[in-house]
N, C-alpha and C positions, 0 to 999 in steps of 0.2 A: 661705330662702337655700340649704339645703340640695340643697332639688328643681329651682331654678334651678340651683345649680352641676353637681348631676348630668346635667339637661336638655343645657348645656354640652357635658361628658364625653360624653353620650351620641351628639350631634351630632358631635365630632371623632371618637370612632370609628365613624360610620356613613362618616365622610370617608376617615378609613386602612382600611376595612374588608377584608377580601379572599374573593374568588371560593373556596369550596371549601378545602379541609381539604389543609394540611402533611403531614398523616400517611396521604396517599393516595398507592396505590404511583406512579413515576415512570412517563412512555411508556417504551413498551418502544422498543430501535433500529428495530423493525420498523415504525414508526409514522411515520416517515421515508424516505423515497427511498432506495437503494440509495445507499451512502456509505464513500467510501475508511474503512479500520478503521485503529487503534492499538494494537495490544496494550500491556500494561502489565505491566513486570515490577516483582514482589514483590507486596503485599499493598497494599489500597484499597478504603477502605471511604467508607460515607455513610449518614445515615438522612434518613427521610422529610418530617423536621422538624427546626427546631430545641429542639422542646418539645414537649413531649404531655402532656393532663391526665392524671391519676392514677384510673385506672378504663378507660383507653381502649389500643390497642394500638400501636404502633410497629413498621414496617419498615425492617429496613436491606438492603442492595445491596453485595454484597461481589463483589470481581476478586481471587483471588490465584492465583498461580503457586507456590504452595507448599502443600503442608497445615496445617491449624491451629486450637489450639482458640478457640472466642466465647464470650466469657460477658460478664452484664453489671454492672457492682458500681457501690458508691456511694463514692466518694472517702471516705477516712477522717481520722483526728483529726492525720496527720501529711501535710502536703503531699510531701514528700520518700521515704516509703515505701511503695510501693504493697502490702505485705502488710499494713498497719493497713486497706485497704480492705473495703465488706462485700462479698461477691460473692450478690447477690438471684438469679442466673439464671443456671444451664452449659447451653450447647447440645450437642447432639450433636458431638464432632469430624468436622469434615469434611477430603474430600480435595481438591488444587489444581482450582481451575475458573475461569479467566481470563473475562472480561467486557469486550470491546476497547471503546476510547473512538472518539467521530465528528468530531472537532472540524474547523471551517470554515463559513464563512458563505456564503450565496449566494440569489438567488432561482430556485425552480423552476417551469416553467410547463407545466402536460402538454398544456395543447394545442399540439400543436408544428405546425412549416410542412409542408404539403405540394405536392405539382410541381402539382398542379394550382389551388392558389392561386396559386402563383410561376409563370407559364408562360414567361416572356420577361424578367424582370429583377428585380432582387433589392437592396435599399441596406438596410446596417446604420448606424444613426446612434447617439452617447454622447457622453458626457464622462469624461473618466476622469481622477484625481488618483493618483499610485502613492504607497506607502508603501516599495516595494520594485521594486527593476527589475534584479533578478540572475537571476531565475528565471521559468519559463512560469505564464504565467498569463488563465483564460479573463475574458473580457468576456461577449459574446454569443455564444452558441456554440450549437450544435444537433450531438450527438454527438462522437464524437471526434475533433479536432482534428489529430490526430496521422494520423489513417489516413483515413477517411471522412466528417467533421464536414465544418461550415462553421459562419464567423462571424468575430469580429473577438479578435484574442487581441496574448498579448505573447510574445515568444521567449525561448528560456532565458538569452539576452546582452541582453536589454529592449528588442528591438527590435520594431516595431508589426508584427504580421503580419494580412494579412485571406485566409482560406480561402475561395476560389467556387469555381471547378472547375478552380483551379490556385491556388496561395500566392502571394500580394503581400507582401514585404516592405519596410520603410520605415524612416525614423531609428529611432537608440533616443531612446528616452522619459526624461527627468530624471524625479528624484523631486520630490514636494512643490508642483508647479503641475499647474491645469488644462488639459489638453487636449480638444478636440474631433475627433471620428475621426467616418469616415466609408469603408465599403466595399463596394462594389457590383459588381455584375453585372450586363452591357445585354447579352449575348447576341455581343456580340464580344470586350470586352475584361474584365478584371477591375481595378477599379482601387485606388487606397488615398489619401485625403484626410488632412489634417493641418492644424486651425487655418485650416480654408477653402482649403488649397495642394494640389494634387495630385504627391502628392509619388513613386508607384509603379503600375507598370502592367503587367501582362504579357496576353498573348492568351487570350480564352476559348476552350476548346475541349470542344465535346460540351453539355450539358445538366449543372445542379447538380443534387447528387444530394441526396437528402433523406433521410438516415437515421433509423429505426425509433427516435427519442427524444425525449426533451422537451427545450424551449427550457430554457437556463439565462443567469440571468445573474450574472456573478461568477467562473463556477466552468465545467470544461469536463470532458468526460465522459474514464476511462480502464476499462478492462475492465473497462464497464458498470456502472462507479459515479459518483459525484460526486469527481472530483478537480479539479486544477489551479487553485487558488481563487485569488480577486485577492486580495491584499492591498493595499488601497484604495478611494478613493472614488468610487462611480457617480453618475452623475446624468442626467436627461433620456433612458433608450433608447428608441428608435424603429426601430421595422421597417414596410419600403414596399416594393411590388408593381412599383415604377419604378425606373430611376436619376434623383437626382437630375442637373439641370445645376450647372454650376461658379456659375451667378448662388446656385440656391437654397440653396448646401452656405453661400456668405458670406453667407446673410442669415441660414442658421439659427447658426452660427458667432459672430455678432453679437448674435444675441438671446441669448446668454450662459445656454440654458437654458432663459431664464424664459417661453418659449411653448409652449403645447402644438403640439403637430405636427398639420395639417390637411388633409385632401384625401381624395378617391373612393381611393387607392391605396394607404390606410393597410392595413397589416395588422396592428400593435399600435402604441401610444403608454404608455408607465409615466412618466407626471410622476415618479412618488415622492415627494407630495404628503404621504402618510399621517402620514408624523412619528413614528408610535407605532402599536405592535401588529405582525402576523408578516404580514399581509394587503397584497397589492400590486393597482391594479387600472389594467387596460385598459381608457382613453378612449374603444376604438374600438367598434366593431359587432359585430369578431370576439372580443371578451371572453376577450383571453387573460391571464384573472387569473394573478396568482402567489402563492406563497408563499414568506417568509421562511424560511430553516435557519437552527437555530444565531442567531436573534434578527437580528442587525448592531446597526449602531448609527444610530439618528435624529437629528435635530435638531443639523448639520453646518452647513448651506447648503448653498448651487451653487455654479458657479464664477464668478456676476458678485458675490459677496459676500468681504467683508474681515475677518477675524473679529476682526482685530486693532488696528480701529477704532470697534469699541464702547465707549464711555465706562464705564470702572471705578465713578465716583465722581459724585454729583451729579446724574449723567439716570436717570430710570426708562425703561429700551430694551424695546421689549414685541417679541418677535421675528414676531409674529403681526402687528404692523402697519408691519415696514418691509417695503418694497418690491421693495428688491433683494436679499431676500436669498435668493430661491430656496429651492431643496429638493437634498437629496443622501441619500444611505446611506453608510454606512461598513462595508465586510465585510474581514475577516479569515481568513487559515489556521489560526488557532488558535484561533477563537470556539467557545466551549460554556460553558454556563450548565444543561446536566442531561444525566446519562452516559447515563439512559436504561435504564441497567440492569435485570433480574429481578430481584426480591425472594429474597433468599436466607434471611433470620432474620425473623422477628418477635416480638416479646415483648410481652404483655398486661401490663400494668403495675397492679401491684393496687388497687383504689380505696382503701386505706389507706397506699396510699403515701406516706414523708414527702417535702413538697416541697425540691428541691433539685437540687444538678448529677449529674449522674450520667454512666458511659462504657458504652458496648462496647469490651470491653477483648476482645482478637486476642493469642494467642501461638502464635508459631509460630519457626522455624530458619530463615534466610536464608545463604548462605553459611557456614555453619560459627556462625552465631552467634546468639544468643537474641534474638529479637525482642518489642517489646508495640508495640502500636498501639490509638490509643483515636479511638471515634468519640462526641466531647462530644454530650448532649441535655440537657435542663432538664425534670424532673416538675415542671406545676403543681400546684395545690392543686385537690383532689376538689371539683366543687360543692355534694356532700353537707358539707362540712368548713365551719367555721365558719375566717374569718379571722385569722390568729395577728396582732398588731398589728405586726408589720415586714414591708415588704415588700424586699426583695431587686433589684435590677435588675441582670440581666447585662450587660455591655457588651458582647453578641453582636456589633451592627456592628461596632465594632473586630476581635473576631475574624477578623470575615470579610473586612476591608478588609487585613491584614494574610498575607492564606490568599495568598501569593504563587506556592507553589509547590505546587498540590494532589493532584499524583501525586509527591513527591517522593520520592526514595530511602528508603527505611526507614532509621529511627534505632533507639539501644536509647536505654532507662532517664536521662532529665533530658541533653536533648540543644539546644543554642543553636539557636533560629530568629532570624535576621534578618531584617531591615525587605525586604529580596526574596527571602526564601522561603531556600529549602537547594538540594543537588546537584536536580535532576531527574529522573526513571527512566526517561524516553524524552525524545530532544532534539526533538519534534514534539507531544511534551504541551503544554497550555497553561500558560503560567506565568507570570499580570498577575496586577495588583492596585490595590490605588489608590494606591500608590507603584513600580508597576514596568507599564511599557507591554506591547504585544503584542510577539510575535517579531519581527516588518518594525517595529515603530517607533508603531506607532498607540495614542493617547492610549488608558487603561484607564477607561473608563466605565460600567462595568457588572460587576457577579459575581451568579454562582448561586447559590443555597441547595441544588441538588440535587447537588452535589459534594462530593466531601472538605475538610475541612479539618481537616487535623492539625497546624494552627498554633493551634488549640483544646484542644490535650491537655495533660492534667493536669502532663506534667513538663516544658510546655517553657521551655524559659530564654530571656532577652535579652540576657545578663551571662555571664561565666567563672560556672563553677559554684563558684570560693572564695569570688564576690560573692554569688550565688544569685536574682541579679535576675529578675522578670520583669514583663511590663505586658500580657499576654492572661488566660487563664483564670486560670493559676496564682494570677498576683498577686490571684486575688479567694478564693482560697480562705482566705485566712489572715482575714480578717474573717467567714466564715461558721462557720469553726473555731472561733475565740473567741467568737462569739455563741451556740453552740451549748454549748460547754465550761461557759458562764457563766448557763446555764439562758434565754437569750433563745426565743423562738417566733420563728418566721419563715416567709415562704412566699417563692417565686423564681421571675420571669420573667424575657425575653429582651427585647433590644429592641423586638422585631419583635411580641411579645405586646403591650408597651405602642402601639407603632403603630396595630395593627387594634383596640385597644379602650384606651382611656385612661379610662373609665369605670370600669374594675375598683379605680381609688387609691380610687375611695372606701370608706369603712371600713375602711381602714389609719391606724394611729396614726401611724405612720413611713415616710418611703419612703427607702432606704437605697442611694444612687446608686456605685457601688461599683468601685474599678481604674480603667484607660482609658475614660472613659465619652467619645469624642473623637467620634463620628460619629451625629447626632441628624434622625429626620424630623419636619416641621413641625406633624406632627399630635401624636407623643408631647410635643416641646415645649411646645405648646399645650396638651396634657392638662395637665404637672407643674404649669404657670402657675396653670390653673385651680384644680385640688388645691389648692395653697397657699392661694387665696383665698377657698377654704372653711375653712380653717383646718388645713389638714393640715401637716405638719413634712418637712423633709428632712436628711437627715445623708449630708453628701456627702464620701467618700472616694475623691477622683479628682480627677486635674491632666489639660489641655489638656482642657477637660470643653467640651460642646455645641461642637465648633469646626468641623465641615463636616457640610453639609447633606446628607440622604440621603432617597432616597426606593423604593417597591416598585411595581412592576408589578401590575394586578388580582387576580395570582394569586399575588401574595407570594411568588416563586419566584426574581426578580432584583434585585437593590437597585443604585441607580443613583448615582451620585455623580458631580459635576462640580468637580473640582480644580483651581482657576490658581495659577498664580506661584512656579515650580519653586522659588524661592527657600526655602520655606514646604512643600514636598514634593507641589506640584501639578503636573498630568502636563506630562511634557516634550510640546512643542509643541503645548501645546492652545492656542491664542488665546482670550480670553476670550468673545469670541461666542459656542466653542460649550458654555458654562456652563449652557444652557438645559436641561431634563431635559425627555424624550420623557414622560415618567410623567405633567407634570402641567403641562408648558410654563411652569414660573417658575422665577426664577433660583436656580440652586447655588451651589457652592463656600463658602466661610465663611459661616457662620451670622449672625456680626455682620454683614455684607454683604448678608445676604438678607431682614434687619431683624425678624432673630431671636437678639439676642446673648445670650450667657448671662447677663452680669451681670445685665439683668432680670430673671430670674426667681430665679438663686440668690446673686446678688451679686459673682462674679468672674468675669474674664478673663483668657481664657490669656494669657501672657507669654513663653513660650517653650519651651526643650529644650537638654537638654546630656548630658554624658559617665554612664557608667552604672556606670562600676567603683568600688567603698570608699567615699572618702572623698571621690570626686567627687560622691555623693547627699549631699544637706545632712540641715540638721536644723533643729531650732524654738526660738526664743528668744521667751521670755514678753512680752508689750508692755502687758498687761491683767493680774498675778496676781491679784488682786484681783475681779477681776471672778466673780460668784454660780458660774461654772460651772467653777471653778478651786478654788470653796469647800464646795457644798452639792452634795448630801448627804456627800459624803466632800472633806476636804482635801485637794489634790494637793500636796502634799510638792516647794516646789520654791524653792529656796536664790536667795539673791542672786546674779542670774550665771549658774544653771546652765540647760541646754537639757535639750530632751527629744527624744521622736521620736526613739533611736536605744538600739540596744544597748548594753551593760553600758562605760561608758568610750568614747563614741562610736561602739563596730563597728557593721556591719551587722547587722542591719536597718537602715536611713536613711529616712527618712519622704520627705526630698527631691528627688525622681528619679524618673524622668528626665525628666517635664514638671510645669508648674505653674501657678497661676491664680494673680492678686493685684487687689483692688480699683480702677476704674476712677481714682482720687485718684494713683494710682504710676503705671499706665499713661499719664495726661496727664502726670507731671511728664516722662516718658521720652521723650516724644514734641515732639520737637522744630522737627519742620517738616511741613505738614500736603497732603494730593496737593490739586492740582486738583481744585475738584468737592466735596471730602470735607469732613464736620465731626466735632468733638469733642461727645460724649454726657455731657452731666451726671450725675453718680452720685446716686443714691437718697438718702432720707436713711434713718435707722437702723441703718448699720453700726458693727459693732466690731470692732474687730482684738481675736483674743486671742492669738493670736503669729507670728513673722516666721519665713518659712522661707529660711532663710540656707545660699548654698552658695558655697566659696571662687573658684568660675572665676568668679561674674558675669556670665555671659550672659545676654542677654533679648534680647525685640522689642520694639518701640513698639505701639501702636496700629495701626499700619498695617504691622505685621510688618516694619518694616526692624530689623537689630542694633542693639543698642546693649549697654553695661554699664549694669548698676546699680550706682550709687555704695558704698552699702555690704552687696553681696552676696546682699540682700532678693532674692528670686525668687517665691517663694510668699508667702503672705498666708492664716491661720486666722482663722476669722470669725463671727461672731454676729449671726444677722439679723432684728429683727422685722419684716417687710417692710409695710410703710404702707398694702399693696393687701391684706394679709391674709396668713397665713403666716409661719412660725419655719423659720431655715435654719444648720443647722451646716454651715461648709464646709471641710475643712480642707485642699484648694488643692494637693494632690499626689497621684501615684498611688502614692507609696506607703504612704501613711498606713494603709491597712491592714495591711499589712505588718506594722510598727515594732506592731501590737497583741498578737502573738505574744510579744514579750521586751517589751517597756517598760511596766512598772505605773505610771507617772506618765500616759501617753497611754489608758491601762485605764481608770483611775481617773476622766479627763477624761471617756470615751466613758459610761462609765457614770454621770457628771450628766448628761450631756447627755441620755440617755434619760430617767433621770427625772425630768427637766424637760419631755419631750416626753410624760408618759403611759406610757410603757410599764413595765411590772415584768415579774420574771421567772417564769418558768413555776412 
């Protein structure tokens, strides 16, 4: 069973595998087309990876406008002061050296037009969806638009323009529907089409000139670089050596897209067929391949497709075998997913290094005032090192799903991030996430790994700092503190480590699921599954845990995520059709929807979210005292009536907050009317509650995330699971249960049967 189960493991990480090493430096800008710059004021950092083994070296990529010293220390025995830290590594101080950002999508295509292809006439054909129509923006365009391009663009008031060898101007463009454009040159006139209508015309005069650039499409050239990006969606471009007539513009205008373009006259045709990858290709003879900047986004449709006629519930919709729904891109002015930077630090990390979180910590003076910035990484465990029996799991994706604002303004010392980032340091940085869209409006389905995110740093908060709350990194320190304090062994990975190899659970006594663990790809999922069925343990310290699906790109550099139902914090105006991920073309958004719920594997489900300050985090009332893990080896001391999970007299620390998971038996009663389509999941047999996580507001969702209250304030649900497929699971249904391990010796006491019930002792 063993070598089957590892067999398994082995298989699912051959499936998340990835192309090439995290910890290889990033393209440089110069590895890209000449591209409008961003400078960035203050300080901004990134490393190579989210994790490096211990014996191996780390680069990071630092932009600052200031001087300042780097060094790299290991978070210490106090979450709250960064002089208990150790500092392993000072680098030399350096002086300010900015590192400008490229952000914008678009395709470039070098082989561009020339007069002697084009002799006598000229049509540019698309589709175009805007995201935005306040500002200029190119389509098809071959140099600048502004002075000597040509192509099909939009005006800075969103009106259609087509450049031949005079400007045609046409309506403005709404946001949010398909249009069909069309613009040509026959050597008399210049014209401009709209939805099959010929809607602008002005006289040709002289011959098109064809300037010294490459075709782009998206984005339109300005002092020879890449600017003027569209924000929105392309589909179907086609370029022809003819003008079409008014018959051919309404039959292609008709075909909604879905035909490739055909005839001796072609000069390029781009379906945008591809779906996935940065690679775009011309149907025609003249093979004017493109390439992707800056990613875009796949797996949209066209414009004969409804995405908001997908069946939620009941049908399995396979996007690959319906028929209308075409192909599109989604590009953006703010798209970037790798700065692209030189390597400015690197540090070898010593192969006895103990595994765990660790920063590059940045200080430097901003304005008159002390600055620290931390660039989170995770040392794994050396392969000379033998296995300590816990293993650790970062809830990295969260992190990054949460990195809303990754050039943000500098902060000092334990500074609130909210759910859409902080101030910004430039109003043209990027600043999505999987709860906050692009700058025009377009749904966020994608982030980087080769950016900043200092919504990872050690002191940042979710809460007023008299609460001290938080649900990214911070909140995972306080159980590795205590496990450390309390002589545990441990070693610590990222999500993205369990992804590319779920293999590695085995020979771990415990795997110790820890903080936010809210954002899960199908391959680590499937790892944990496995693990347990060999007989492995999990001791889960984390609420809204496995509840949206994620996945990586070949080269584990973008993690992709498909959000609905803004109700639920999924992206505004995505329609559920375009839920499909380019990564691996099967469905996103909620895990239980993509018929990978968590209660399978660890026995709960998220239930909901609420308020973060005092005494709006709950706490735990005993349902089982009684029960062996309340008893052996040590008594938990716990009175008629009284709770636990929380500081001296109820304060904070609160175990309960600010999401939580409860057994599928609460979720049915809560659930009171069921969607079209959808069914209720029978719960496992072997569970126990060992106590109710109680908070005075009473919010929750049902099963199918509508509100409701809970009767008597139940939210969360602690749990004991021998799972029937194989596997022991502590769950204790909150993210902040680790937290409350810091002050409360009754929640100590608990943690430590449960370990010795699961095998581990202390070092």
């Amino acid at each position: 069973m063993q070598q089957t189960g590892a067999g398994v493991l082995a298989t699912l990480a051959a499936r998340g595998q990835v192309v090439g090493s995290l910890n290889q430096p990033s393209d440089q800008a110069g590895l890209i087309p000449s591209h409008r710059e961003i400078p960035l004021p203050g300080f901004h950092a990134y490393a190579a990876g989210q994790s490096v083994v211990a014996g191996q070296s780390l680069d990071f990529f630092v932009s600052s406008s200031v001087p300042y010293d780097f060094s790299i220390v290991k978070p210490g025995a106090s979450a709250d002061d960064p002089e208990t830290d150790e500092v392993v590594h000072r680098f030399a101080s350096l002086p300010a050296a900015q590192q400008p950002i490229h952000p914008g999508s678009y395709i470039h295509i070098a082989k561009a037009l020339t007069r002697e292809q084009v002799p006598a006439a000229l049509a540019m054909e698309c589709w175009v969806r805007l995201f935005k129509n306040d500002a200029q923006q190119g389509m098809i365009t071959q140099g600048d638009i502004e002075t000597s391009g040509i192509g099909l663009s939009l005006s800075a008031t969103g009106e259609i323009v087509f450049q031949g060898t005079a400007p045609v101007i046409g309506p403005k463009l709404q946001k949010h529907r398909w249009y069909h454009l069309v613009g040509q040159w026959d050597g008399s006139e210049n014209t401009l089409w709209v939805d099959g209508q010929r809607v602008a015309a002005t006289a040709a005069t002289g011959a098109l000139a064809f300037p010294p650039s490459p075709l782009r499409l998206g984005a339109s050239e300005r002092q020879g670089r890449a600017d003027v990006f569209l924000d929105g969606d392309l589909a179907m471009p086609v370029l022809y050596a003819k003008a079409l007539s008014a018959g051919d513009i309404q039959r292609r205008c008709a075909e909604k897209g879905m035909q490739v373009a055909a005839g001796k006259d072609l000069l390029a045709c781009w379906p945008l067929n591809e779906e996935v990858g940065d690679a775009v290709a011309d149907v025609t003879a003249h093979k004017r391949q493109g390439r992707i900047i800056n990613h875009g986004t796949w797996m949209i449709g066209g414009p004969g497709f409804d995405g908001t006629k997908v069946p939620r519930y009941g049908v399995e919709y396979d996007p690959g075998k319906d028929v209308s729904r075409g192909h599109g891109l989604r590009l953006a002015s703010d798209d970037l997913y790798d700065c692209r930077w030189k390597s400015t630090h690197s540090f070898a990390v010593p192969e006895n290094a103990e595994s765990g979180i660790y920063c590059a910590r940045a200080r430097f003076e901003l304005n008159g005032k002390a600055m620290l910035y931390h660039v989170t990484f995770i040392v794994r465990r050396a392969a000379s090192k033998a296995k300590a029996p816990i293993l650790v799991l970062c809830s990295s994706n969260t992190w990054l799903s949460y990195s809303s604002t990754p050039f943000a303004v500098n902060q000092r010392w334990n500074h609130s991030w909210g759910t859409y980032g902080c101030e910004n340091s430039h109003p043209l940085a990027p600043a999505y996430s999987n709860y906050r869209g692009h700058h025009a409006g377009q749904p966020c389905f994608q982030q980087g790994l080769r950016m900043p995110w200092p919504a990872a740093g050690p002191d940042v908060l979710y809460s007023s700092k008299a609460t001290g709350y938080s649900h990214l990194m911070r909140a995972e320190r306080f159980a590795q503190i205590w496990l450390k304090q309390n002589g545990y062994d441990f070693d610590v990975i990222t999500d993205l480590d369990l992804h590319r190899d779920p293999g590695q659970l085995i020979g771990y006594r415990v795997l110790m699921i820890n903080g936010h663990s809210e954002y899960w790809s199908r391959e680590a999922y499937q790892g944990v599954d496995e693990y347990l069925k060999q007989g492995g343990n999990a001791v889960v310290f984390s609420g809204n845990t496995m509840f949206w699906r994620v996945s990586f790109n070949p080269e584990g550099t973008v993690m992709e995520c498909r959000k609905f139902d803004e109700r639920i914090g999924g992206q505004e105006g995505a329609p559920i059709g375009e839920i499909f991920h380019s990564d691996d073309r099967l469905r996103g958004s909620l895990m239980r929807e993509c018929g990978l719920p968590a209660w399978q594997v660890l026995g709960l489900e998220c239930d909901g979210w609420g308020g973060i300050e005092g005494k709006e985090l709950g706490v735990y009332h005993p349902e089982t005292p009684d029960h062996f893990l309340f008893k052996q080896p040590e008594a938990v001391a716990l009175a008629q009536g009284e709770t636990f999970g929380h500081g001296p007299g109820g304060a904070v620390p609160r175990a309960v907050g600010h999401e939580w998971d409860v057994r599928l038996g609460r979720l049915k009663a809560l659930t009171k009317k069921l969607p079209s389509g959808a069914t209720l999941p029978d719960e496992p047999a072997g569970i126990v509650t060992l106590a109710r996580g109680v908070r005075e507001q009473k919010d929750a969702l049902d099963y199918f995330t509508n509100p409701v209250k809970s009767p008597d304030g139940t939210v969360a649900e602690m749990i004991y699971w021998e799972r029937p497929q194989g596997g022991r699971v502590f769950h204790a249904g909150a993210i902040a249960a680790g937290w409350v391990l810091s002050v409360d010796p009754k929640m100590q006491a608990l943690v430590r049967n449960v370990l010795h019930h699961f095998g581990v002792t202390k070092k």
